[in-house]
ROSE-4610 file (N, C-alpha, C; in Angstrom, 1 decimal, always signed):
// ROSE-4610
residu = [X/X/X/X/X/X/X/X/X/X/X/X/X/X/X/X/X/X/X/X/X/X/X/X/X/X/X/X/X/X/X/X/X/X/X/X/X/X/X/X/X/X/X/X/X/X/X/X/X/X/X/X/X/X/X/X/X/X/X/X/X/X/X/X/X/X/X/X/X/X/X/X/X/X/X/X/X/X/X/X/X/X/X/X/X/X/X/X/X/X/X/X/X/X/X/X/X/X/X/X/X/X/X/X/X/X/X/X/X/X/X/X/X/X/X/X/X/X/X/X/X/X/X/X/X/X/X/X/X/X/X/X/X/X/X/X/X/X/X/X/X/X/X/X/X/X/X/X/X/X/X/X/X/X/X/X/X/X/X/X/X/X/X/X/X/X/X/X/X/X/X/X/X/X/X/X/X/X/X/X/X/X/X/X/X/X/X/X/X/X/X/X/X/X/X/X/X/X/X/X/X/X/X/X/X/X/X/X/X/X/X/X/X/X/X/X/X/X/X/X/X/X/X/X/X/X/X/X/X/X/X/X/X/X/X/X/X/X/X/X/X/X/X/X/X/X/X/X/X/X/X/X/X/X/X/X/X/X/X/X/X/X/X/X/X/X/X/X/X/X/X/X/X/X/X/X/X/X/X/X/X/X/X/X/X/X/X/X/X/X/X/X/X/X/X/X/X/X/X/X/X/X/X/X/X/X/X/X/X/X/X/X/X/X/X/X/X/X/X/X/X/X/X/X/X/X/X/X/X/X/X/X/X/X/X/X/X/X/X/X/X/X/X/X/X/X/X/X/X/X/X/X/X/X/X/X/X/X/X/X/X/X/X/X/X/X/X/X/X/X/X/X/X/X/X/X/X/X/X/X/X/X/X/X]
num = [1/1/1/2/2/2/3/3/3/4/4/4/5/5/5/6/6/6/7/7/7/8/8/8/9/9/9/10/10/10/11/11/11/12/12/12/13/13/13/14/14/14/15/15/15/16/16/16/17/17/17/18/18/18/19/19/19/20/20/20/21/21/21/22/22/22/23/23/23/24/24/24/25/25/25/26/26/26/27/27/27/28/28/28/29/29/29/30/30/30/31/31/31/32/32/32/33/33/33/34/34/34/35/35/35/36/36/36/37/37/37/38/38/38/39/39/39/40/40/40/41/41/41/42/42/42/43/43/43/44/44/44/45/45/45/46/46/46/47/47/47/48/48/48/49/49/49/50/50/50/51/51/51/52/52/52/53/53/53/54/54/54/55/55/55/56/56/56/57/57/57/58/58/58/59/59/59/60/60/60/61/61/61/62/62/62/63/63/63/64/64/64/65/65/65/66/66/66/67/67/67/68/68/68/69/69/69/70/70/70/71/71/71/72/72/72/73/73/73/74/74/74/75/75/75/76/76/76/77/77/77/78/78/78/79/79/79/80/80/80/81/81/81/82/82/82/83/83/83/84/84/84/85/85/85/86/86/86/87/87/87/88/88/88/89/89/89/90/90/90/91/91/91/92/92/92/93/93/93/94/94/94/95/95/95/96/96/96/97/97/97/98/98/98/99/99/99/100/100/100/101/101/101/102/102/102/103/103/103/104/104/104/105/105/105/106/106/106/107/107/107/108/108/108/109/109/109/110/110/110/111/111/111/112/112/112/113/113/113/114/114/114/115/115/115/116/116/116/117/117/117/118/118/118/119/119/119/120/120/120/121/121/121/122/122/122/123/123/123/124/124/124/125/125/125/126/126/126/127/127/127/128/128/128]
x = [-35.9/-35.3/-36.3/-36.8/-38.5/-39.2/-39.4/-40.1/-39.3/-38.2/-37.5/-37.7/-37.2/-37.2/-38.9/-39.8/-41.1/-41.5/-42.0/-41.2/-40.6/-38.7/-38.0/-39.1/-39.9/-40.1/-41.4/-42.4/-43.4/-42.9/-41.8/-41.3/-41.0/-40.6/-39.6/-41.1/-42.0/-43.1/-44.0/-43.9/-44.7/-43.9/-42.4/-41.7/-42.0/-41.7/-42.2/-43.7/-44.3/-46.0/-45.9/-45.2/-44.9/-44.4/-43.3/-42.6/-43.3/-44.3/-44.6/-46.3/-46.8/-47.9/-47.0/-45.8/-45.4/-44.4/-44.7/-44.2/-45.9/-46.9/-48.3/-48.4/-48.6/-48.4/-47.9/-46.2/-45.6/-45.9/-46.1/-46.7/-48.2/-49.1/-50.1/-49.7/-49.2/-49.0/-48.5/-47.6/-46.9/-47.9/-48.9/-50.1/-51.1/-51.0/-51.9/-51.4/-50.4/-49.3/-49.3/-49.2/-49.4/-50.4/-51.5/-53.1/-53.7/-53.3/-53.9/-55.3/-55.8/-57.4/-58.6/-57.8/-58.3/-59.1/-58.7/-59.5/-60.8/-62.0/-63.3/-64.2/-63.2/-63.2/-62.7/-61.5/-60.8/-61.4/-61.1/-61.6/-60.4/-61.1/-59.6/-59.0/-59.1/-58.3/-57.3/-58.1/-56.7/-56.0/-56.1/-55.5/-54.2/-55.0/-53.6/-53.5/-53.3/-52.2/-51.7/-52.1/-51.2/-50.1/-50.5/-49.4/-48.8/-49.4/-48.5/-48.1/-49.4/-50.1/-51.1/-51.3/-52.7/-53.5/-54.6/-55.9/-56.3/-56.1/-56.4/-55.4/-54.0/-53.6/-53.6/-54.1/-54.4/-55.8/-56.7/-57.7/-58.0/-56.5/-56.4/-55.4/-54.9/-54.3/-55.4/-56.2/-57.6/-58.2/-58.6/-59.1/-58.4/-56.8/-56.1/-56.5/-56.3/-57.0/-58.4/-59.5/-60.5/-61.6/-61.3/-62.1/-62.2/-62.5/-62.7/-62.1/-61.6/-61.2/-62.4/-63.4/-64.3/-64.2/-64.8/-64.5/-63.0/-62.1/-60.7/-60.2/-60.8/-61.1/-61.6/-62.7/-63.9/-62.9/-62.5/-62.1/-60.8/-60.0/-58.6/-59.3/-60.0/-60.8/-61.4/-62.1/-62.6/-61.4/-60.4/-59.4/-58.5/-58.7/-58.0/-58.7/-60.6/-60.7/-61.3/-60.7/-60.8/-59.4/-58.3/-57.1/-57.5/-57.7/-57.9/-58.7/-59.8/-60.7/-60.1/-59.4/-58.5/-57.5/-56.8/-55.7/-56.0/-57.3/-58.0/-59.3/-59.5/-60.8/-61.7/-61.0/-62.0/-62.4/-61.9/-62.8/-63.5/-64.9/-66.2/-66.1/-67.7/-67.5/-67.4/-67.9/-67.9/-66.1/-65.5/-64.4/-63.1/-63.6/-63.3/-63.4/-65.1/-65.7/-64.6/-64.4/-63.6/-62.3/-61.5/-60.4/-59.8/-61.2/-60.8/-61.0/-61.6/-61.8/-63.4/-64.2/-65.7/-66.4/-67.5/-68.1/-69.1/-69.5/-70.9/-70.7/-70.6/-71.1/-71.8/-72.6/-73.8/-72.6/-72.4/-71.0/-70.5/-69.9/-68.9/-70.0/-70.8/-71.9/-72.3/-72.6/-72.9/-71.8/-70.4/-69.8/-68.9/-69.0/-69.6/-70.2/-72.0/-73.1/-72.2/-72.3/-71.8/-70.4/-69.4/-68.1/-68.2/-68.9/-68.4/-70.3/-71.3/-72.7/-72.7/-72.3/-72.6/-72.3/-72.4/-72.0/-70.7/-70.5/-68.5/-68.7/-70.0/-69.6/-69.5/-70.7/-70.3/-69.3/-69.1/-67.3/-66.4/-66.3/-65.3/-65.4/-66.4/-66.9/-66.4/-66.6/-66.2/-64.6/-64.2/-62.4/-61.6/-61.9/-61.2/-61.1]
y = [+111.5/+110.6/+110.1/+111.0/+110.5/+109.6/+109.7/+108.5/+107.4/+107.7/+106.1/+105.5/+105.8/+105.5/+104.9/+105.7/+105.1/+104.0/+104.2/+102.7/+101.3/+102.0/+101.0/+99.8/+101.2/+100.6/+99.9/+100.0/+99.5/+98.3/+98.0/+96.4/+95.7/+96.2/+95.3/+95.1/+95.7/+95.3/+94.1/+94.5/+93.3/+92.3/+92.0/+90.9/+90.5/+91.3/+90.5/+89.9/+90.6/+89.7/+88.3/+88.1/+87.2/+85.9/+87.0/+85.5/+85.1/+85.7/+85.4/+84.1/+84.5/+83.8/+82.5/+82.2/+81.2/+80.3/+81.2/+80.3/+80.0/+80.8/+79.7/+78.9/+79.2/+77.7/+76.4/+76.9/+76.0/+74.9/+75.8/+75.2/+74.7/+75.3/+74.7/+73.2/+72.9/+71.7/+70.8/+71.1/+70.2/+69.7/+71.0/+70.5/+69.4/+69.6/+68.3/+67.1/+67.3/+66.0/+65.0/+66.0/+65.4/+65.4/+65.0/+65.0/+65.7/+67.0/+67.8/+67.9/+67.4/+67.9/+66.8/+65.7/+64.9/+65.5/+66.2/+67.0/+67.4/+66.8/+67.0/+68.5/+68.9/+70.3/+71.0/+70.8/+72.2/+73.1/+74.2/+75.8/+76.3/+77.7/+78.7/+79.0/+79.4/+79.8/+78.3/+77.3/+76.1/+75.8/+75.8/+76.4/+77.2/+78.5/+79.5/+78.9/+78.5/+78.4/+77.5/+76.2/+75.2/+75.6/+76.6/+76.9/+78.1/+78.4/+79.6/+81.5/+80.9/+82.4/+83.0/+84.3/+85.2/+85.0/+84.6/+84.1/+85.6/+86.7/+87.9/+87.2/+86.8/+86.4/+85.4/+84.6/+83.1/+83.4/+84.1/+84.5/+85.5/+86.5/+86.9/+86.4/+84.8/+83.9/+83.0/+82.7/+82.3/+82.9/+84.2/+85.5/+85.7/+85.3/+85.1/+84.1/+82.9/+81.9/+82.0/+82.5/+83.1/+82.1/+82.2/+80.7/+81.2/+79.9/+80.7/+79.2/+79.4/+78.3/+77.1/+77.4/+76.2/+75.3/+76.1/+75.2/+75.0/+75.4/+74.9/+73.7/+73.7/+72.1/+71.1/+71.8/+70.7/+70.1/+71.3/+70.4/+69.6/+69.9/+68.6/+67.9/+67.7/+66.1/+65.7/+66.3/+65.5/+65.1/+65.3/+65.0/+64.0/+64.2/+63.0/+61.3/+62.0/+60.8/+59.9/+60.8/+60.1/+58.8/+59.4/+59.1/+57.7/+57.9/+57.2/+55.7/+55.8/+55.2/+54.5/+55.2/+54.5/+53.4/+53.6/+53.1/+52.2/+52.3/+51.5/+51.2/+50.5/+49.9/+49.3/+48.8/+47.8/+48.4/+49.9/+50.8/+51.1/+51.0/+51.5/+53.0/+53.6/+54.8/+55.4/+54.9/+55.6/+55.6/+54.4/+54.4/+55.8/+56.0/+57.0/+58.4/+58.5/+59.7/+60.4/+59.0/+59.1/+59.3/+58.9/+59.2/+60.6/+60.7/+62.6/+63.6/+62.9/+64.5/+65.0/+63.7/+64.6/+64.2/+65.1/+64.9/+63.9/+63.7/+62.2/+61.9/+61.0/+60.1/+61.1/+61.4/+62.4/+63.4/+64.2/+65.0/+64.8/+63.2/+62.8/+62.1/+62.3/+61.8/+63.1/+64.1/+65.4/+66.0/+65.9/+66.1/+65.8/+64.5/+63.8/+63.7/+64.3/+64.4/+65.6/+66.6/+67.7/+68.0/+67.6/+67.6/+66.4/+65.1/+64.1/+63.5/+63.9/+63.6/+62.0/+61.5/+60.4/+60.3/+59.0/+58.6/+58.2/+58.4/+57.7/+56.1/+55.1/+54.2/+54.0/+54.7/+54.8/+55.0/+55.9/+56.4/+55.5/+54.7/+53.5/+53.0/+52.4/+51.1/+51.8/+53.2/+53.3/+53.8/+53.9/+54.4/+53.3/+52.2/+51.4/+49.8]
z = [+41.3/+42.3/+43.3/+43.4/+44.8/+43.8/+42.7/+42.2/+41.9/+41.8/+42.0/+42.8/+44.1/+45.7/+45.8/+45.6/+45.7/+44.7/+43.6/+42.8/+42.9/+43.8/+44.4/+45.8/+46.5/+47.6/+47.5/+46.2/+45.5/+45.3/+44.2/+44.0/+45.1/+46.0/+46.8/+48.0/+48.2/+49.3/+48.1/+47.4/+45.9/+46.3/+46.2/+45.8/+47.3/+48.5/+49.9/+49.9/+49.4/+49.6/+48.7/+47.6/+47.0/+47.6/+48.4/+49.1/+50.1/+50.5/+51.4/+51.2/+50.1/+49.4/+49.4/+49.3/+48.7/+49.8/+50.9/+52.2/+52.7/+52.3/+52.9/+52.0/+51.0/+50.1/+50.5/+50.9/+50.8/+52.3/+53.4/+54.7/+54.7/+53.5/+53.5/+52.8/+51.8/+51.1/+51.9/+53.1/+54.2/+54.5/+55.4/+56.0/+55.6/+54.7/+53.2/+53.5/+52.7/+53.0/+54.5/+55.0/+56.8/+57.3/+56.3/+56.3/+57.9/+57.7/+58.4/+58.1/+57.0/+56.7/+57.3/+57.8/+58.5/+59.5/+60.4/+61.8/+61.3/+61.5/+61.2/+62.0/+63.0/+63.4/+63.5/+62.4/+61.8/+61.4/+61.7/+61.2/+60.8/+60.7/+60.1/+61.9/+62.6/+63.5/+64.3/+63.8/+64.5/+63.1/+62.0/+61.1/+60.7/+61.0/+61.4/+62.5/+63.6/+64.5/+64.7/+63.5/+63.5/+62.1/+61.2/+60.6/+60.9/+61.9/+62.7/+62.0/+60.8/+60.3/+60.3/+61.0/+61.5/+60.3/+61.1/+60.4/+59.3/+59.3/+58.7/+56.9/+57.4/+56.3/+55.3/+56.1/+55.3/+54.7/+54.8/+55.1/+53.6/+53.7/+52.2/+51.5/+51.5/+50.5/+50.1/+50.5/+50.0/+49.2/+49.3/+48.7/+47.4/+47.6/+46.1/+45.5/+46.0/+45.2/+44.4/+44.9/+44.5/+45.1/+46.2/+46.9/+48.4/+49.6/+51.0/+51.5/+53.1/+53.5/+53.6/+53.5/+54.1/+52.4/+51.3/+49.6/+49.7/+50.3/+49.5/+50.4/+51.2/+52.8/+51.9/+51.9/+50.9/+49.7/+48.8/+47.6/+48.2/+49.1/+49.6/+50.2/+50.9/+51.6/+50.3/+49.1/+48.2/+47.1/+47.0/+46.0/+46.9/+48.3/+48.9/+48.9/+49.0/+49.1/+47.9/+46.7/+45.2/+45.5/+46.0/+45.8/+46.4/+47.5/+48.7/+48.0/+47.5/+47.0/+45.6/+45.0/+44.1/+44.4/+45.7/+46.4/+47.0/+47.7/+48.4/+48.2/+47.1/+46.4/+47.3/+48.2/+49.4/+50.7/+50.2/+52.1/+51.6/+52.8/+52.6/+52.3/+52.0/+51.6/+53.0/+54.4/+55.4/+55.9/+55.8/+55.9/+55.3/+54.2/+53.1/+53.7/+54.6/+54.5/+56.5/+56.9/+58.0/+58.1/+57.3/+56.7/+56.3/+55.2/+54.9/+55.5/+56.2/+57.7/+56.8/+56.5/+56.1/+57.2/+58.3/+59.1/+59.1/+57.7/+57.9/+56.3/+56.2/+54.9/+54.0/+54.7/+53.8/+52.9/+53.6/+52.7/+52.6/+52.1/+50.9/+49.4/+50.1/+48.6/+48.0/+49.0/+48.2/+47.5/+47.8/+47.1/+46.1/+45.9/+44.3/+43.6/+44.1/+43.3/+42.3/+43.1/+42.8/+41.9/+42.3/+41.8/+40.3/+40.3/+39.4/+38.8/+39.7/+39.1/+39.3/+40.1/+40.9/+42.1/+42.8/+44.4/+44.0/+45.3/+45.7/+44.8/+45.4/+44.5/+43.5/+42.9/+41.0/+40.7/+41.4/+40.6/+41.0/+42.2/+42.0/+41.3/+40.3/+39.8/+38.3/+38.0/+36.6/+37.2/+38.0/+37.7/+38.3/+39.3/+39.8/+38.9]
């Protein structure tokens, strides 16, 4: 019976961390949406306290992803401003790089070299 009870209380702390991975999820994706990643000095602590979860936790939903918050920034400002650049053929790349919440031009080209092995404009020119 004690191993039931402990067992019981095994699942049910699993199935809470679950739910709970999937309410930062779900508040992170708002945050996306409502192009929170724009703020060029966003960190993790205005982060958690604009989604109103202790940085220790967000901190290990990252850690599940297999990533850290500063690459998982990087990769949504860089998948925004593919979008962006698709949608909007005629903004410069600095236009683009201001948009996504990238601090200088320079790191939105490094992260195309890197991500796609060209500049932002190459890649307009072959996807737009």
């Amino acid at each position: 019976r004690e191993l039931t009870k402990g067992a019981t209380a095994r699942n049910e702390k699993k199935a809470d961390a679950e739910r709970r991975q999937e309410i930062i999820r779900e508040k992170l994706d708002e945050w996306c949406a409502n192009g929170g990643y724009r703020d060029t000095i966003l960190n993790m602590v205005t982060l958690s306290r604009s989604l109103d979860i202790p940085k220790p936790e967000l901190s290990k939903y990252f850690s599940g992803l297999n990533t850290t918050f500063r690459f998982w920034l990087a990769e949504v400002r860089f998948e925004a401003a593919k979008k962006m650049i698709l949608e909007k053929p005629n903004y410069s790349n600095d236009m683009i790089s201001a948009e996504c919440g990238f601090s200088s031009r320079s790191n939105l080209y490094r992260m195309f070299k890197e991500k796609e092995g060209c500049s932002p404009t190459a890649w307009r020119e072959k996807n737009c």
